[in-house]
mmCIF file as Biopython writes it, N, C-alpha, C and O atoms, coordinates in Angstrom:
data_model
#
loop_
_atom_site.group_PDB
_atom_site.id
_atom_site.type_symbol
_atom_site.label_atom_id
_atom_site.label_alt_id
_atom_site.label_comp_id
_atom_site.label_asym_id
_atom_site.label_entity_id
_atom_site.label_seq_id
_atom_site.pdbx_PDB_ins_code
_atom_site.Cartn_x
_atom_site.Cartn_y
_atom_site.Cartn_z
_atom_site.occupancy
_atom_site.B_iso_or_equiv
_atom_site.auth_seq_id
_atom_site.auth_asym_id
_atom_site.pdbx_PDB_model_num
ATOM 1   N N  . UNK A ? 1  ? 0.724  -8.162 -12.654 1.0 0.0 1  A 1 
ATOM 2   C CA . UNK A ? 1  ? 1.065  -6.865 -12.103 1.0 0.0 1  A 1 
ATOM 3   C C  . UNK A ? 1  ? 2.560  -6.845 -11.780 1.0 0.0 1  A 1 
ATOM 4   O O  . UNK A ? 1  ? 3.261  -7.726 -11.282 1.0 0.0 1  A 1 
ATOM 5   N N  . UNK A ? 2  ? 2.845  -5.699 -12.162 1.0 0.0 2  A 1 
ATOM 6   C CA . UNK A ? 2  ? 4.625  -6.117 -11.790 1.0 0.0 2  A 1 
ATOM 7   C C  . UNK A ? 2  ? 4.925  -4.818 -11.049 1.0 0.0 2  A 1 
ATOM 8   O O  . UNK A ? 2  ? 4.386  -3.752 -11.346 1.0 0.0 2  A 1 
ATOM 9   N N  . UNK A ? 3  ? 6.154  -5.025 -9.694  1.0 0.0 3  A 1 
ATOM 10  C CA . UNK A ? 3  ? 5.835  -3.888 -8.708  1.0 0.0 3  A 1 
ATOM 11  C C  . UNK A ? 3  ? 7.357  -3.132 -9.221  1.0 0.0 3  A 1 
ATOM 12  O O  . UNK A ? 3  ? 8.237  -3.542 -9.978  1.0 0.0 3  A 1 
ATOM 13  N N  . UNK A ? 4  ? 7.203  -1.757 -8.381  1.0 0.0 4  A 1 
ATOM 14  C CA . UNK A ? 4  ? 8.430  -1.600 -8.190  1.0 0.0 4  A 1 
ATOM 15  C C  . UNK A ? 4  ? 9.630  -1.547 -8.098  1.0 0.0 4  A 1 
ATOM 16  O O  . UNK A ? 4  ? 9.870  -1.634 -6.894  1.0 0.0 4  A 1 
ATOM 17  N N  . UNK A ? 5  ? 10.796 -1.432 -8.798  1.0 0.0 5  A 1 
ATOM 18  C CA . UNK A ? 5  ? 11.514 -1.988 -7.944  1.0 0.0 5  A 1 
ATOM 19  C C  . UNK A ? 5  ? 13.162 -0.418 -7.632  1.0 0.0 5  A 1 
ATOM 20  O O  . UNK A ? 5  ? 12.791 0.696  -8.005  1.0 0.0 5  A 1 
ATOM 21  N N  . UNK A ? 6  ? 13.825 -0.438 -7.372  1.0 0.0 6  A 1 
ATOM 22  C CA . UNK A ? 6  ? 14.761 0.513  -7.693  1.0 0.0 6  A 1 
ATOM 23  C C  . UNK A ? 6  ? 15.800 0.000  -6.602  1.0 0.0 6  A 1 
ATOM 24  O O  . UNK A ? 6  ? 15.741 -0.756 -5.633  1.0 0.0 6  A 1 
ATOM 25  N N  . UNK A ? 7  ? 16.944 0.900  -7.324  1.0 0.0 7  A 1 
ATOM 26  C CA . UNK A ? 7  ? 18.561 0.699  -6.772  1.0 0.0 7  A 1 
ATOM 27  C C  . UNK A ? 7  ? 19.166 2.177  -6.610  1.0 0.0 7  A 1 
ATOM 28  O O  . UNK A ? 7  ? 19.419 3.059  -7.431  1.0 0.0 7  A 1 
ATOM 29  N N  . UNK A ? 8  ? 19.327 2.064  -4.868  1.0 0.0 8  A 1 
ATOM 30  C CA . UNK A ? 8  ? 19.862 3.167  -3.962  1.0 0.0 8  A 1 
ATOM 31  C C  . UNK A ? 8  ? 21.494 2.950  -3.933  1.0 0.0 8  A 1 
ATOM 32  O O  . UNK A ? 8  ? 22.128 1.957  -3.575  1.0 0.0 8  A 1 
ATOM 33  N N  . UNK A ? 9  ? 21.960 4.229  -4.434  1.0 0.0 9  A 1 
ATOM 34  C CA . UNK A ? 9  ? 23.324 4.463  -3.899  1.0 0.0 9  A 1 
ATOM 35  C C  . UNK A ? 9  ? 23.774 5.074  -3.186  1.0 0.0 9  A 1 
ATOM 36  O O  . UNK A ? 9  ? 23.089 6.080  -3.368  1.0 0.0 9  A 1 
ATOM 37  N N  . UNK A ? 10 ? 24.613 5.400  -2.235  1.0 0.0 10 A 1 
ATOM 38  C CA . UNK A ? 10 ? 24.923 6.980  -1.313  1.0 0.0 10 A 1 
ATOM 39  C C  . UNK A ? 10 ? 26.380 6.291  -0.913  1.0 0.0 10 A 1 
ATOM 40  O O  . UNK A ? 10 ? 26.900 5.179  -0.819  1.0 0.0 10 A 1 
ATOM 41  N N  . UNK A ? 11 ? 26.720 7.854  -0.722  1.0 0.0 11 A 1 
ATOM 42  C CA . UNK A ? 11 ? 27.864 8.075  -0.456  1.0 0.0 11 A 1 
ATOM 43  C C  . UNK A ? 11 ? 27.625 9.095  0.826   1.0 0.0 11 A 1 
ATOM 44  O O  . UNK A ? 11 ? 26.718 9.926  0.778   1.0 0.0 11 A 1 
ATOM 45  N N  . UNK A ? 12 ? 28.325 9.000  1.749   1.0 0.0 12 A 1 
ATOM 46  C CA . UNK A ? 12 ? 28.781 9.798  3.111   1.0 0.0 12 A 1 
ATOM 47  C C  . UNK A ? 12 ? 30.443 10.236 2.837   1.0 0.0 12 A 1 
ATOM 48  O O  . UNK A ? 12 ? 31.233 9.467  2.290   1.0 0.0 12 A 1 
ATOM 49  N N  . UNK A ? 13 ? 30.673 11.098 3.142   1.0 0.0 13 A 1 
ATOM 50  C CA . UNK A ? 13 ? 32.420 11.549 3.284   1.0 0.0 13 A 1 
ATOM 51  C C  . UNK A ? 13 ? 32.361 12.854 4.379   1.0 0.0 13 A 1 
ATOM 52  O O  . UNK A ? 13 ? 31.640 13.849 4.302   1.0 0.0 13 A 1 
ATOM 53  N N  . UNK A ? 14 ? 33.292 12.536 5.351   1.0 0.0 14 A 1 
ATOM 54  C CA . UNK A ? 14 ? 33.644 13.838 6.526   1.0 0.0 14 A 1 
ATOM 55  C C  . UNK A ? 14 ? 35.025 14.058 6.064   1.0 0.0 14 A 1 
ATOM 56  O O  . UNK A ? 14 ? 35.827 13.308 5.506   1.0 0.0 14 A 1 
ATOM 57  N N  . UNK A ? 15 ? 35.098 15.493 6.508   1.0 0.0 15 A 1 
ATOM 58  C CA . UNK A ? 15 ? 36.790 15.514 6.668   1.0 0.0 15 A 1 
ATOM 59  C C  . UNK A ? 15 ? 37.369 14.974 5.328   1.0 0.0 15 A 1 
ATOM 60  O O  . UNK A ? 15 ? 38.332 14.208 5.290   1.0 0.0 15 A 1 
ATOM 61  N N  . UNK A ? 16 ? 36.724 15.421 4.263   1.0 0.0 16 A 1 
ATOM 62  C CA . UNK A ? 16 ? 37.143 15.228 2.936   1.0 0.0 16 A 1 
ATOM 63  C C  . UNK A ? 16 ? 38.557 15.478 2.627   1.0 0.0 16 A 1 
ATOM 64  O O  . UNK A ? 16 ? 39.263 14.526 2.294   1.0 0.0 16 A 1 
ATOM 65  N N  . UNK A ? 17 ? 39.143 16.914 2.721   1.0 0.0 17 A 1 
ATOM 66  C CA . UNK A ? 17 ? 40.499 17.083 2.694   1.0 0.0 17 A 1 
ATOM 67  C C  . UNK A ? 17 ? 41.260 16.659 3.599   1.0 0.0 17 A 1 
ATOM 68  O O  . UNK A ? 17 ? 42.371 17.162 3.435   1.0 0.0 17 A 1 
ATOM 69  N N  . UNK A ? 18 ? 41.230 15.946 4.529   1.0 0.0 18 A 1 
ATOM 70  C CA . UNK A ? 18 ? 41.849 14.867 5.785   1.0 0.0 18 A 1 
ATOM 71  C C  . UNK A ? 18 ? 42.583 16.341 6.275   1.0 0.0 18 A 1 
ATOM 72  O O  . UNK A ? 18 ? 43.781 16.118 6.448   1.0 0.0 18 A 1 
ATOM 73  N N  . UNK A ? 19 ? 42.300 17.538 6.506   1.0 0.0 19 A 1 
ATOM 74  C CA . UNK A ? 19 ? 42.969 18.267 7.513   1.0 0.0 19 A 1 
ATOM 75  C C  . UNK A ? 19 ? 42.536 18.355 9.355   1.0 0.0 19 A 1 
ATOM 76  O O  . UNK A ? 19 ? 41.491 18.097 9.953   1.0 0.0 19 A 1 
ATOM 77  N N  . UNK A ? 20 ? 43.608 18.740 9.723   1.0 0.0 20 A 1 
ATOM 78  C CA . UNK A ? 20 ? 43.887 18.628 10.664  1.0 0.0 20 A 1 
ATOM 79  C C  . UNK A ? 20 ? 42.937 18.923 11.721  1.0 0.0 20 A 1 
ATOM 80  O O  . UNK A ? 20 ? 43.399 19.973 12.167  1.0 0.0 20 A 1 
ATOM 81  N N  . UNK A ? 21 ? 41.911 18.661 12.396  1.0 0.0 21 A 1 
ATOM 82  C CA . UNK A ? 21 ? 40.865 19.434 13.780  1.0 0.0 21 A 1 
ATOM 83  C C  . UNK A ? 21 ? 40.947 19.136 14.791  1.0 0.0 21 A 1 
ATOM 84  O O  . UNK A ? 21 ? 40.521 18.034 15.137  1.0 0.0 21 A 1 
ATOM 85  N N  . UNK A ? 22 ? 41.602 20.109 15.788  1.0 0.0 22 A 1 
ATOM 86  C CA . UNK A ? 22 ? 42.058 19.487 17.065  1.0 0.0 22 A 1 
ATOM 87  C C  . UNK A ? 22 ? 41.050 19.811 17.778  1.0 0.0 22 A 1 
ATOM 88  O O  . UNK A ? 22 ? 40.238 20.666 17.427  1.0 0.0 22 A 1 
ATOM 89  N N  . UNK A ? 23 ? 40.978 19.013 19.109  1.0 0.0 23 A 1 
ATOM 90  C CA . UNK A ? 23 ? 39.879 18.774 20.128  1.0 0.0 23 A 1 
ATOM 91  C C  . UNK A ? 23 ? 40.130 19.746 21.254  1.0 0.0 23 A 1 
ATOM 92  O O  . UNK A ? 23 ? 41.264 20.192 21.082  1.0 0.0 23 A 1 
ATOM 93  N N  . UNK A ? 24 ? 39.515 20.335 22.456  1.0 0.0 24 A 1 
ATOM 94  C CA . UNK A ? 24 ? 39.454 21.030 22.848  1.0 0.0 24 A 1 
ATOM 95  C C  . UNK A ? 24 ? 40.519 21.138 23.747  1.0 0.0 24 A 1 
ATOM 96  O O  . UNK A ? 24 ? 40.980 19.997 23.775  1.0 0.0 24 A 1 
ATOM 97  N N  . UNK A ? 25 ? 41.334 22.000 24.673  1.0 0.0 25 A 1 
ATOM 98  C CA . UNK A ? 25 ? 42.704 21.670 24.975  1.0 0.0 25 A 1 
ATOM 99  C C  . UNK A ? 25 ? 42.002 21.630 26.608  1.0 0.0 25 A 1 
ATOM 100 O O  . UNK A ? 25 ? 40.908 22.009 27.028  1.0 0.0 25 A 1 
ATOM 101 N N  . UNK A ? 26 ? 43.109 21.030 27.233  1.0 0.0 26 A 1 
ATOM 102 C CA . UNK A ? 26 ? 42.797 20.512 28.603  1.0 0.0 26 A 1 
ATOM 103 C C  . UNK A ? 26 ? 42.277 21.285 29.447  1.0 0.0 26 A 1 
ATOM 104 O O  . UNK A ? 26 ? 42.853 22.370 29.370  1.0 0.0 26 A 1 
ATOM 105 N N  . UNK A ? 27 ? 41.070 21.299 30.619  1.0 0.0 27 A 1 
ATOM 106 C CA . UNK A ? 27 ? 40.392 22.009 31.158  1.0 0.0 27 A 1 
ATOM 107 C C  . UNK A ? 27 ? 40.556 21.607 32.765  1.0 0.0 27 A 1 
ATOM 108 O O  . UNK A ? 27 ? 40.011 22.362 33.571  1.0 0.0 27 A 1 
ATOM 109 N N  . UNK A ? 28 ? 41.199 20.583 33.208  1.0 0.0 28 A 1 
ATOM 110 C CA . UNK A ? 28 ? 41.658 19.946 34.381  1.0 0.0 28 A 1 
ATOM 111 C C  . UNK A ? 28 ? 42.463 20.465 35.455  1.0 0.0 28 A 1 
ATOM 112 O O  . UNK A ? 28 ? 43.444 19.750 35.660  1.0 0.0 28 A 1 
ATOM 113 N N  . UNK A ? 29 ? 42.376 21.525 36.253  1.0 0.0 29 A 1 
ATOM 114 C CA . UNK A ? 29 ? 43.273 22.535 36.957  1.0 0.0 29 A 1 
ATOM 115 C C  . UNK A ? 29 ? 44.219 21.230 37.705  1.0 0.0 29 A 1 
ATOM 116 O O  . UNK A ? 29 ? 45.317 21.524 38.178  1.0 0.0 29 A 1 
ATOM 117 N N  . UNK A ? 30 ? 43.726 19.814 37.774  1.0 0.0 30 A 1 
ATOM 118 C CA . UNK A ? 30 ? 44.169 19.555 39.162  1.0 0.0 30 A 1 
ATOM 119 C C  . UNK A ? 30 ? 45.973 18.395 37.904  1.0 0.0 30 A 1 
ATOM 120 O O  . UNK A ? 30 ? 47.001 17.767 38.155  1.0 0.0 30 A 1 
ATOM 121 N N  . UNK A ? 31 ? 45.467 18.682 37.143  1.0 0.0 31 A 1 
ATOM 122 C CA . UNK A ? 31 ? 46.899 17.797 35.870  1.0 0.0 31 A 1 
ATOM 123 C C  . UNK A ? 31 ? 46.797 18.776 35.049  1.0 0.0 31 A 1 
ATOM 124 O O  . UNK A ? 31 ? 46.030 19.032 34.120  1.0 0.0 31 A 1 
ATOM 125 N N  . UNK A ? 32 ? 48.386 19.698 35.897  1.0 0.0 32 A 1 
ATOM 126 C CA . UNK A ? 32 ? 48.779 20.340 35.639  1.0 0.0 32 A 1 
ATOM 127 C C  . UNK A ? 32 ? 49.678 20.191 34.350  1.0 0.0 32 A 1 
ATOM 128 O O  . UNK A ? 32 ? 49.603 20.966 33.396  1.0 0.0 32 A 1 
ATOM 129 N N  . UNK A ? 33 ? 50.437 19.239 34.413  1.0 0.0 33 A 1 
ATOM 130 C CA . UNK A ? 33 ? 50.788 18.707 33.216  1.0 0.0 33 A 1 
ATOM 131 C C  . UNK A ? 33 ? 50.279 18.655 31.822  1.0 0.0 33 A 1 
ATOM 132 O O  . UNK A ? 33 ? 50.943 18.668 30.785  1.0 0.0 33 A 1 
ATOM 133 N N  . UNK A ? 34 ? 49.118 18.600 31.955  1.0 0.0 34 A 1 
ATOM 134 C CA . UNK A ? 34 ? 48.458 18.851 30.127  1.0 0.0 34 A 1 
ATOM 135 C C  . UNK A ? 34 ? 47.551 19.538 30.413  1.0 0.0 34 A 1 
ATOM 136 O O  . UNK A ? 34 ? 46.626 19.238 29.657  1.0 0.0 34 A 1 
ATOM 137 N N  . UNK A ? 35 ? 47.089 20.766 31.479  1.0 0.0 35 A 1 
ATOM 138 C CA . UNK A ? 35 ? 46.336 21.983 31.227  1.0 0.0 35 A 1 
ATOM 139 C C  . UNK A ? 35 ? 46.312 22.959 29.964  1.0 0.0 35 A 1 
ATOM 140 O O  . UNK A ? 35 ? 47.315 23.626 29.707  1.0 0.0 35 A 1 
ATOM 141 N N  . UNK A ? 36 ? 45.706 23.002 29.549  1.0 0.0 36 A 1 
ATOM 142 C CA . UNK A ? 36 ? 45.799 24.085 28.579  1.0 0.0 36 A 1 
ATOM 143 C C  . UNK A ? 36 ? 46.445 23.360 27.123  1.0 0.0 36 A 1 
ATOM 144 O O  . UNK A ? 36 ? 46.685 24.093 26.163  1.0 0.0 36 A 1 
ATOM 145 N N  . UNK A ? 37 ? 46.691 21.946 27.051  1.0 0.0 37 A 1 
ATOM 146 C CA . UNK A ? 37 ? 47.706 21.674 26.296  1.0 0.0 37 A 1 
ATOM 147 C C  . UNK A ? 37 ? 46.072 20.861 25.209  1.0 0.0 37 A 1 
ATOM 148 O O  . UNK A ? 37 ? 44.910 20.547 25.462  1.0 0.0 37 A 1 
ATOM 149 N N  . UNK A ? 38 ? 46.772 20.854 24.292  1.0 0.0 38 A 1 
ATOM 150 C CA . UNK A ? 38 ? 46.009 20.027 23.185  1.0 0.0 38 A 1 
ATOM 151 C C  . UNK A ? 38 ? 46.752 18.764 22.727  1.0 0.0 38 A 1 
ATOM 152 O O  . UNK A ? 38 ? 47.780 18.812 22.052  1.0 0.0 38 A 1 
ATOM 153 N N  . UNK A ? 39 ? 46.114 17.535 23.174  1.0 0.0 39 A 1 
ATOM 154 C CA . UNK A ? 39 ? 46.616 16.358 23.271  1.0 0.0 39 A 1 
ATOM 155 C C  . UNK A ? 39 ? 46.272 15.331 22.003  1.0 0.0 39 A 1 
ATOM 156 O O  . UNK A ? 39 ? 46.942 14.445 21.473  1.0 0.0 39 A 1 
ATOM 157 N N  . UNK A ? 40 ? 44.631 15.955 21.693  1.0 0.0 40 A 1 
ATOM 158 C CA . UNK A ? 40 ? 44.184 14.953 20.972  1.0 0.0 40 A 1 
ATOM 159 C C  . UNK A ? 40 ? 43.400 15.858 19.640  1.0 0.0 40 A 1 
ATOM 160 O O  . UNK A ? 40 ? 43.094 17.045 19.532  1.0 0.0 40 A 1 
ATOM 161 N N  . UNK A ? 41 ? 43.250 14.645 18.701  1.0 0.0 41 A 1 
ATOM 162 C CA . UNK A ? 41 ? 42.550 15.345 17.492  1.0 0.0 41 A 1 
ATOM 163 C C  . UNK A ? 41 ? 41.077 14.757 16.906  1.0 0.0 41 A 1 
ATOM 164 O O  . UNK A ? 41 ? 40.288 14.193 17.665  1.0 0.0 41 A 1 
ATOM 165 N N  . UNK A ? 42 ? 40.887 14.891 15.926  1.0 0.0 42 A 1 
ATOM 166 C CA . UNK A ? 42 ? 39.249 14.662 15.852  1.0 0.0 42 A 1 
ATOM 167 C C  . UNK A ? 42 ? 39.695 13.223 14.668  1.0 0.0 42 A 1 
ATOM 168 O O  . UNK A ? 42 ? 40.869 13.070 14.329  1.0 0.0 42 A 1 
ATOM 169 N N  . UNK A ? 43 ? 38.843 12.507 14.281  1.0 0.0 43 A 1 
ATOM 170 C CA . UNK A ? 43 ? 38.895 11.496 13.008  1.0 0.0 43 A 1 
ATOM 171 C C  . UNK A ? 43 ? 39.786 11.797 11.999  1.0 0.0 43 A 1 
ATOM 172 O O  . UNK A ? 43 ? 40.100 12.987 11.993  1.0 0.0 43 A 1 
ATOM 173 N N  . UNK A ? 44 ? 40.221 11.224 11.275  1.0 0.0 44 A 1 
ATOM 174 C CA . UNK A ? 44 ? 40.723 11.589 9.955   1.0 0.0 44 A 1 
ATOM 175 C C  . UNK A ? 44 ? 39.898 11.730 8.913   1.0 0.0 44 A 1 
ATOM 176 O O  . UNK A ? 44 ? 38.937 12.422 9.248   1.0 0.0 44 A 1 
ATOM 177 N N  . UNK A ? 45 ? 39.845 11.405 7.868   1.0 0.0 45 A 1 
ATOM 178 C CA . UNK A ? 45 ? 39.141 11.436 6.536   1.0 0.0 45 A 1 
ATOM 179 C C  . UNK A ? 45 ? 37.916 9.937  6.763   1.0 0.0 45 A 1 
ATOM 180 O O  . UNK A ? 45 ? 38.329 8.854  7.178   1.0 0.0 45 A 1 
ATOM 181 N N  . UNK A ? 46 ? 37.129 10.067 6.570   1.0 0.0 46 A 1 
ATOM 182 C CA . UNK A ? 46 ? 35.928 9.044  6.798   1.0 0.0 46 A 1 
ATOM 183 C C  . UNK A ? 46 ? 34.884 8.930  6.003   1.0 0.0 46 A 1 
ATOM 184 O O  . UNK A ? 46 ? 33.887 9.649  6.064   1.0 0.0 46 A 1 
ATOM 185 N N  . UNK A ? 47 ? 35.085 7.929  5.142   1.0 0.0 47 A 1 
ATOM 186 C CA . UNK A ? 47 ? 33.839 7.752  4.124   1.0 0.0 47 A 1 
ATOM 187 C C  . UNK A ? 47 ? 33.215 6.565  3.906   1.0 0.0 47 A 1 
ATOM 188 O O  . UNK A ? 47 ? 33.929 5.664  3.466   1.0 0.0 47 A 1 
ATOM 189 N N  . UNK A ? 48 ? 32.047 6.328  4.102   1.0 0.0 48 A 1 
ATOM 190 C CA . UNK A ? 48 ? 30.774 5.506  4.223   1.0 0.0 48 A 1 
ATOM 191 C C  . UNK A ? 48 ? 30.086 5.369  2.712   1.0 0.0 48 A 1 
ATOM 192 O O  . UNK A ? 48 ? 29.620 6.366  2.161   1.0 0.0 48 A 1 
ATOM 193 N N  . UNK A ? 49 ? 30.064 4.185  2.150   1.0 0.0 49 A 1 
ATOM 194 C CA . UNK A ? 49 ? 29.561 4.169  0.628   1.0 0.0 49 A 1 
ATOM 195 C C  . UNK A ? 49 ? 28.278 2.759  1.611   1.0 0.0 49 A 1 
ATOM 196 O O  . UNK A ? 49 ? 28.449 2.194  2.691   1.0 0.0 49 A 1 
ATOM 197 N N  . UNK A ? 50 ? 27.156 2.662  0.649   1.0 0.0 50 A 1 
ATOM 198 C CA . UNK A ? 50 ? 25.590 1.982  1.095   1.0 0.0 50 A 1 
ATOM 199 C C  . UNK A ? 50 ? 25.162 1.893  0.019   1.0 0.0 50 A 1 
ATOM 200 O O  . UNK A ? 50 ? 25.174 2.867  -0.733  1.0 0.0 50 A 1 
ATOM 201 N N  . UNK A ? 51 ? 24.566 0.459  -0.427  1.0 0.0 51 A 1 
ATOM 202 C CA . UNK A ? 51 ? 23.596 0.361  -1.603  1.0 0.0 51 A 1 
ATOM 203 C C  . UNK A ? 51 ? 22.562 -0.696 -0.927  1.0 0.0 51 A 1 
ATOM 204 O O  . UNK A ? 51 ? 22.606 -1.672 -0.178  1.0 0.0 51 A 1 
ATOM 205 N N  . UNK A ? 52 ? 21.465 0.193  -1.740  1.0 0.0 52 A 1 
ATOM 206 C CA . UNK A ? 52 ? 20.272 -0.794 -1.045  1.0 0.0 52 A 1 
ATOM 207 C C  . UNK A ? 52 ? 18.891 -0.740 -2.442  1.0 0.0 52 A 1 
ATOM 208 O O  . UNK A ? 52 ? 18.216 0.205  -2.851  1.0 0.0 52 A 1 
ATOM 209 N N  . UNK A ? 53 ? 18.924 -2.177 -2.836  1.0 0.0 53 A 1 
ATOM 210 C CA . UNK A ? 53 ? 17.800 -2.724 -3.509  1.0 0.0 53 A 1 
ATOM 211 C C  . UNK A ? 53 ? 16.461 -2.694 -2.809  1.0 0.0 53 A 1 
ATOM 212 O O  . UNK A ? 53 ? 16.253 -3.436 -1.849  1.0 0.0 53 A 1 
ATOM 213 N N  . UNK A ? 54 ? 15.674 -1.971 -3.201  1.0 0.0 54 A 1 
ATOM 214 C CA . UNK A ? 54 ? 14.070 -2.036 -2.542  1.0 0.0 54 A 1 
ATOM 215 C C  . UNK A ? 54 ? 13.049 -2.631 -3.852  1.0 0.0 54 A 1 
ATOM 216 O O  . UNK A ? 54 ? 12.861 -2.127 -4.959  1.0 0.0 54 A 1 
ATOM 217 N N  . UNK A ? 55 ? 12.694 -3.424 -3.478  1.0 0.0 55 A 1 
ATOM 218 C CA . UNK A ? 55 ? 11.485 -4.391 -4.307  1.0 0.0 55 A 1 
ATOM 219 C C  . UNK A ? 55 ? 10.123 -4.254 -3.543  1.0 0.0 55 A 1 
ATOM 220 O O  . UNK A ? 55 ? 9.125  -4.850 -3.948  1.0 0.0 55 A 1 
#
């Protein structure tokens, strides 16, 4: 009897065109200094490749 067997590939990708997504801007009344200001940004371009043999 012979079983099964197969070969998984995948690919994941975010933020494919690596543009720019900034994070929400400062909400802190008491630092005044970066209220309202947008300091920080989200990931850059991020891609995840996985192969998996199942027998």
């Amino acid at each position: 009897m012979q079983e099964a067997q197969r070969l998984e590939f995948r690919v994941e990708a975010f933020n494919v065109t690596n543009s720019t997504r900034f994070r929400s801007p400062g909400l802190n009344l008491n630092s005044l200094n970066t209220f309202g200001l947008i300091t920080q940004s989200e990931d850059a371009r991020v891609m995840q490749f996985a192969l998996k043999y199942v027998f």
